[in-house]
N, C-alpha and C positions, 0 to 999 in steps of 0.2 A: 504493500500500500504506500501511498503518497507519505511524503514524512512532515508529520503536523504537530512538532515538538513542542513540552509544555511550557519550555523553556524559551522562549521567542527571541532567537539573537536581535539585534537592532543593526546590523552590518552589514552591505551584502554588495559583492562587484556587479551585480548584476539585478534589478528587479524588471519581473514582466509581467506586464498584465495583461491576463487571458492566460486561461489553462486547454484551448482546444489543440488543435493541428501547430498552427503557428508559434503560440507559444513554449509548447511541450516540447516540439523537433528543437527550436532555439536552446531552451536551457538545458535541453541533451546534450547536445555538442561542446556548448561553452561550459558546461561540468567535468564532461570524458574528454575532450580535446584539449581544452586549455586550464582546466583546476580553478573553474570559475566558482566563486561562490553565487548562485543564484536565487533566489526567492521568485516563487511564485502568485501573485494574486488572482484569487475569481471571485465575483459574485455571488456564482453559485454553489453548491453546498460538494460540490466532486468534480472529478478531474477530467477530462476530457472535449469540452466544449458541446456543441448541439451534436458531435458525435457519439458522445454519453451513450451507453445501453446498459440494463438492468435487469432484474427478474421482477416481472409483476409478481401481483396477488396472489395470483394459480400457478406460479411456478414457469410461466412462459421468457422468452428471455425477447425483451420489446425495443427499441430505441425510442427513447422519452422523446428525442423532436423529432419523429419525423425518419423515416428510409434514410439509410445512408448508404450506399454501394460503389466500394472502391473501385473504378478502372484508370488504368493508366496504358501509355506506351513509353514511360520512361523508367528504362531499368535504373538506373541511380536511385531513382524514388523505391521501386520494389528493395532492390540490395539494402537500401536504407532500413526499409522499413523491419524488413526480415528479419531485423537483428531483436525484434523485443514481437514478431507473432510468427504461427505456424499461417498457413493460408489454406482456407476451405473453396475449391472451383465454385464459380459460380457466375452465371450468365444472366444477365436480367432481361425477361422479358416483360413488355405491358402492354395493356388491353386498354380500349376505349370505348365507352358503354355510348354508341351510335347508332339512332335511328331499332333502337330495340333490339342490338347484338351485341356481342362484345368482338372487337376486330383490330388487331395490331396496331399497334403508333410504335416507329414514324409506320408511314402510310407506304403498305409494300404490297408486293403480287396477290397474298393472300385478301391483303385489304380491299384491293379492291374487287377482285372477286366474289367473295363473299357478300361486299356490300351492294355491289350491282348485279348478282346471279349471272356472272360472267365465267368464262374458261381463258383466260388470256395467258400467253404465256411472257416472258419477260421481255421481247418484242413487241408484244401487241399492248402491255402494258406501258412501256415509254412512250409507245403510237396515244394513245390513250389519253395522257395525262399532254403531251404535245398539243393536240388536239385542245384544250383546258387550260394550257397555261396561258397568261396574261404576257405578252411581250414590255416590256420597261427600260427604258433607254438608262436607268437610273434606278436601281435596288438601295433605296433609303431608310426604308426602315421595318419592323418585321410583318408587320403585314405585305412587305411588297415581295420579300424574301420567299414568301409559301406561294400567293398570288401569281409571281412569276414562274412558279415550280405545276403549281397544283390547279391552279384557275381559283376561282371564285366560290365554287361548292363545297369544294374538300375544303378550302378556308373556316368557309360557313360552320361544316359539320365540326373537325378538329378543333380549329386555334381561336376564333374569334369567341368566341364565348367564353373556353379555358384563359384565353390569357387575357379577359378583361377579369375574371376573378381573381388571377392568380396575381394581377399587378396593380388591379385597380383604376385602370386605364387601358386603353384601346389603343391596339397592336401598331397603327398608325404612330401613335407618338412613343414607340419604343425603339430601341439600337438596335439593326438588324441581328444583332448577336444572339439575340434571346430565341427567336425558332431557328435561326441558323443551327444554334443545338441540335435538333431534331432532323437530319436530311431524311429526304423521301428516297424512297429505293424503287425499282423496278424488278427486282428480284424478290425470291418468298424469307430471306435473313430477316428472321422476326427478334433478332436481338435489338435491344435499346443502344447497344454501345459495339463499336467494332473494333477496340483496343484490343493491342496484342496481350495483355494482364490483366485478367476481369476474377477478380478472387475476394473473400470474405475474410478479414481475421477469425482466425481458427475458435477462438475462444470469446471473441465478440472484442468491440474496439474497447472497452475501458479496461480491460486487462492488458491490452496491448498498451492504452497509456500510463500503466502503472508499472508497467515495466521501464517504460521508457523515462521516469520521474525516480526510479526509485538507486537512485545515487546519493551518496553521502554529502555532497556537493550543491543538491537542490533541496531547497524548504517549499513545502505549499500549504498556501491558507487559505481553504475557502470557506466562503461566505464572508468573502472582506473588499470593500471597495477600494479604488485606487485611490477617493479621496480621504479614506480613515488612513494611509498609510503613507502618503507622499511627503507629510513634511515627519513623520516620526520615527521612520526608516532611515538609515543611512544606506545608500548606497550611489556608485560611481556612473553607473551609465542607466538609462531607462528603455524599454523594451515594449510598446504601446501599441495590442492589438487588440483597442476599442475602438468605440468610432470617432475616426480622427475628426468630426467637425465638434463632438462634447469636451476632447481633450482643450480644445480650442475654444471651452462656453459660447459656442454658439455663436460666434462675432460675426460673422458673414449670414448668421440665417441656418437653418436645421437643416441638413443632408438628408432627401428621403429614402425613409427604409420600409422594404414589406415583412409583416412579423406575420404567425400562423399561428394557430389557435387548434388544442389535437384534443380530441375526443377519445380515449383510450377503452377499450371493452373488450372484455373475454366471453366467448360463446362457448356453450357448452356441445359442440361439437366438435371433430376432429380439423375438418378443412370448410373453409369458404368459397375463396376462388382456387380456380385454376394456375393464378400467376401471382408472385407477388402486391404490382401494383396495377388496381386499375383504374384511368380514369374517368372524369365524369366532366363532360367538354360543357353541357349543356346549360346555359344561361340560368334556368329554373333551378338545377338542382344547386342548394350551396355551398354544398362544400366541390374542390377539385378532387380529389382521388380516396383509396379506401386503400390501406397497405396490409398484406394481410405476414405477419413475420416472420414465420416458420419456413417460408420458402427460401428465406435469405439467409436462415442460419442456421438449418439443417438438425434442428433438433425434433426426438423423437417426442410426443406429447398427446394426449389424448383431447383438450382444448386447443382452442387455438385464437389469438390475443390479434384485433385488428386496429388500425385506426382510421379516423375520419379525419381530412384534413380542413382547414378554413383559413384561407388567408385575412389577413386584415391588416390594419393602418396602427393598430395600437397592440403593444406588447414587445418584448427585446426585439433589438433586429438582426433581421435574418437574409435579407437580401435588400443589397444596395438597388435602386430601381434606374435601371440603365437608358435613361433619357439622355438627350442633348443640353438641355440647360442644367440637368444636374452633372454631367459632364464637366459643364462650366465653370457650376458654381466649385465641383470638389478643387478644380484647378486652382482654385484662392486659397485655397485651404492645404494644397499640397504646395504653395508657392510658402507659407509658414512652416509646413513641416522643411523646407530643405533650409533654413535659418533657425532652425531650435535645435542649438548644440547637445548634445548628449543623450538626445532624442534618435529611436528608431521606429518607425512606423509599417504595420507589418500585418497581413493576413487580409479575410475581405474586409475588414469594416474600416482596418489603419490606414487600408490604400484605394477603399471605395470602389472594389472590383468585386466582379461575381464571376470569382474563382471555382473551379474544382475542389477536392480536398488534396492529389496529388500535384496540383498546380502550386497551394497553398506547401504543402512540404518544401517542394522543390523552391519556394519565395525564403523559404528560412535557410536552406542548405547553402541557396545563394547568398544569403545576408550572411550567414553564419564564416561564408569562403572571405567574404570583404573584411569581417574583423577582424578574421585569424591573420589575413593576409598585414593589415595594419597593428595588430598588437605583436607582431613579428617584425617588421619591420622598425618599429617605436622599438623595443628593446635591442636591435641591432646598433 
């Protein structure tokens, strides 16, 4: 376990706030690489960030925020990560509860098949979707990203409704990034991801971060905020993977974030769906998806523990919301971070990006290479 000594130094080379991906891989390194003393702070009451997973009620083993499913195609990240979990195989697939069936997302051969009582093969399905697509001299933003791909139906059915709940706003005023996520296929690959490393920690992620905290070198305390501890700490450098516009009170105006709201239940049957997640595209229903967990983590259980998801505007944040004027305004806000000496700012919320979680590793492996490289060269 994390080390939560009752004795509380007041010294430390190093404090980070945030115990998720970002901060955990950092105080790794600068503990085993360089004999850093580090301290940890979070909020919340365990180590891990919204990758947290636990044992409910009934013994199921759940992720408190929400599906988290590693893939990656950067072995440095795997190699890394290896060193503190075993890896369970695991491929995600999802369903999307359309027009009264459930049918693949992204939107492949079977999709549309199924959805139009069609026999196409993966020629006649590019013919198909060719036919549909919207020509645009200019893919600006994510509505134009699917539009261009898919036409205007498949829009209709999938993304325009999912991704006005899931952001709050209409696919028009968002960064094409956000369905760029999602490409459409013309083949029947009903995988959600087509990394070359798509695997589970073996034992679920918060044992994985408990290994990776559990050096002589790192303290963590949680349920503590960075402002009960900033000025009563001693330590040398800062480590800040909150959200960089509160580190900064808010002087330019609040950075929008979408937080989520999760419904947790245990059913007294074995299996629900078919696939882990499925979702629920359509305007009426409120919440976006249902996760159902056991498929993600391979445990044997005669229950079985789902969630309901609900985005919303209020509650921690969880995704930075990928507009152009909030583009903008972070850029004020990252023009202060490169002028706050002894300051690092770091993970989605310190750099206002809607990262991966192996994106997020490999953000600290890189930060971690720029210290080492400078507190190596400072002692030369």
């Amino acid at each position: 376990m994390p080390r939560q000594p009752e004795h509380r130094p007041d010294s430390f080379d190093y404090l980070i706030v945030g115990g998720g991906f970002a901060g955990c891989v950092l105080a790794e390194r600068l503990a085993s690489q360089l004999g850093q003393r580090v301290l940890i702070v979070d909020r919340r009451e365990h180590i891990g960030g919204n990758a947290y997973d636990c044992l409910d009620k009934a013994g199921v083993l759940i992720h408190r925020y929400g599906p988290h499913i590693f893939h990656t195609n950067a072995q440095r990240v795997v190699d890394y990560l290896s060193q503190f979990t075993e890896w369970r195989p695991y491929e995600h697939r999802v369903l999307a509860q359309v027009d009264g069936q459930q049918v693949p997302i992204p939107i492949n051969l079977t999709t549309l098949n199924r959805l139009y009582g069609l026999a196409l093969d993966e020629a006649g399905a590019a013919a198909f979707l060719a036919v549909r697509a919207v020509p645009m001299e200019r893919v600006a933003s994510s509505r134009d990203v699917v539009v261009s791909q898919v036409g205007e139906e498949l829009y209709a059915k999938f993304f325009e409704g999912y991704t006005r709940k899931q952001w709050g706003r209409d696919a028009r005023e968002l960064d094409k990034m956000v369905t760029a996520r999602v490409p459409t296929r013309t083949n029947a690959d009903d995988r959600y991801f087509q990394d070359s490393f798509q695997c589970m920690p073996l034992h679920g992620y918060t044992r994985m971060f408990e290994r990776m905290v559990d050096h002589p070198g790192i303290t963590f305390w949680p349920g503590t905020d960075f402002a009960e501890v900033k000025d009563r700490v001693r330590y040398e450098q800062l480590v800040y993977c909150g959200p960089v516009d509160e580190y900064f009170g808010h002087c330019f105006g609040r950075l929008p974030y979408r937080s989520l709201r999760f419904e947790h239940r245990t059913l007294d049957q074995e299996w629900l769906q078919s696939v882990a997640v499925v979702n629920y595209p359509a305007p009426e229903v409120p919440f976006t998806r249902i996760t159902e967990y056991k498929h993600l983590t391979g445990q044997v259980h005669p229950r079985t523990s789902i969630t309901h998801e609900y985005p919303t505007d209020e509650g921690d944040p969880y995704y930075p919301v990928p507009a152009p004027e909030n583009a903008a305004l972070y850029r004020r806000y990252e023009a202060l971070t490169e002028n706050t000496p002894g300051v690092a700012f770091t993970g989605r919320l310190g750099t206002y990006r809607y990262y991966n979680m192996d994106q997020v590793v490999a953000q600290s492996l890189a930060l971690f290479e720029r210290i080492r490289k400078k507190t190596l060269a400072t002692a030369s």
